[in-house]
C-alpha positions in Angstrom: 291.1 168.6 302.3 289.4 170.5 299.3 292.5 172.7 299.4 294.5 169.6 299.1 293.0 167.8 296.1 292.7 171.5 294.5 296.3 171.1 294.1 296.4 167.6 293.3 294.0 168.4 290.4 296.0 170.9 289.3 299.0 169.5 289.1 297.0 166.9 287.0 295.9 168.9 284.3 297.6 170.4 281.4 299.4 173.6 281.5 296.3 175.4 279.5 293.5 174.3 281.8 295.7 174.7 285.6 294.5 177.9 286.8 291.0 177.8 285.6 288.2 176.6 287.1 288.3 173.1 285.8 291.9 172.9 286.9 291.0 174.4 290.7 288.0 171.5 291.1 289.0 169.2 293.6 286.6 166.6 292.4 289.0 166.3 289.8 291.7 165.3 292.7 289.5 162.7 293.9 288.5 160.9 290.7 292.5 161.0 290.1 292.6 159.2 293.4 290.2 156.5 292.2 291.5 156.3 288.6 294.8 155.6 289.9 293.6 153.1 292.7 291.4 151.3 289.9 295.0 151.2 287.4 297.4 149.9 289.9 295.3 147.6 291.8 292.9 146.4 289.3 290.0 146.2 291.6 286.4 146.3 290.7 284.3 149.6 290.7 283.0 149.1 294.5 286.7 148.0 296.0 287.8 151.3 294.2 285.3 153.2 296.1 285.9 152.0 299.6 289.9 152.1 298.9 289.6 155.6 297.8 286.5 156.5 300.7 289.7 155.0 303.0 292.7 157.1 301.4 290.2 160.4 301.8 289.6 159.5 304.9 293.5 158.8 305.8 294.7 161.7 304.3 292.3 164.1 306.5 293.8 162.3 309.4 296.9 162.9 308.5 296.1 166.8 307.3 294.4 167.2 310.7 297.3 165.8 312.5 299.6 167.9 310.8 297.6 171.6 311.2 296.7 170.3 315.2 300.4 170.2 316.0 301.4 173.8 314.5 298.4 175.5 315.9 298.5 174.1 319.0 
């Protein structure tokens, strides 16, 4: 999951800043996640939270699922 919004973050950021450290943080993925869900949705700060705790906690699912079934 880090792995995964490492490269959502980096696809984020401009070209200068991709490969460095501030490019490589996922934290950056996950406030992307919550920015976007706060844009689109227009929901107040605590909705945002539990939509983004939600899509987090989908997207590991979904990552798990995916790594279970080629490894196993």
């Amino acid at each position: 999951l880090i792995a995964a919004f490492s490269v959502l973050s980096m696809t984020s950021m401009p070209e200068e800043f991709r490969y460095t450290w501030v490019g490589l943080n996922p934290w950056n993925g996950v406030e992307g996640l919550a920015s976007t869900v706060r844009y689109f949705l227009h929901t107040s700060v605590a909705v945002t939270y539990i939509i983004t705790v939600a899509l987090l906690f989908l997207i590991w699912w979904r990552l798990y699922a995916i790594f279970h079934r080629i490894w196993h």
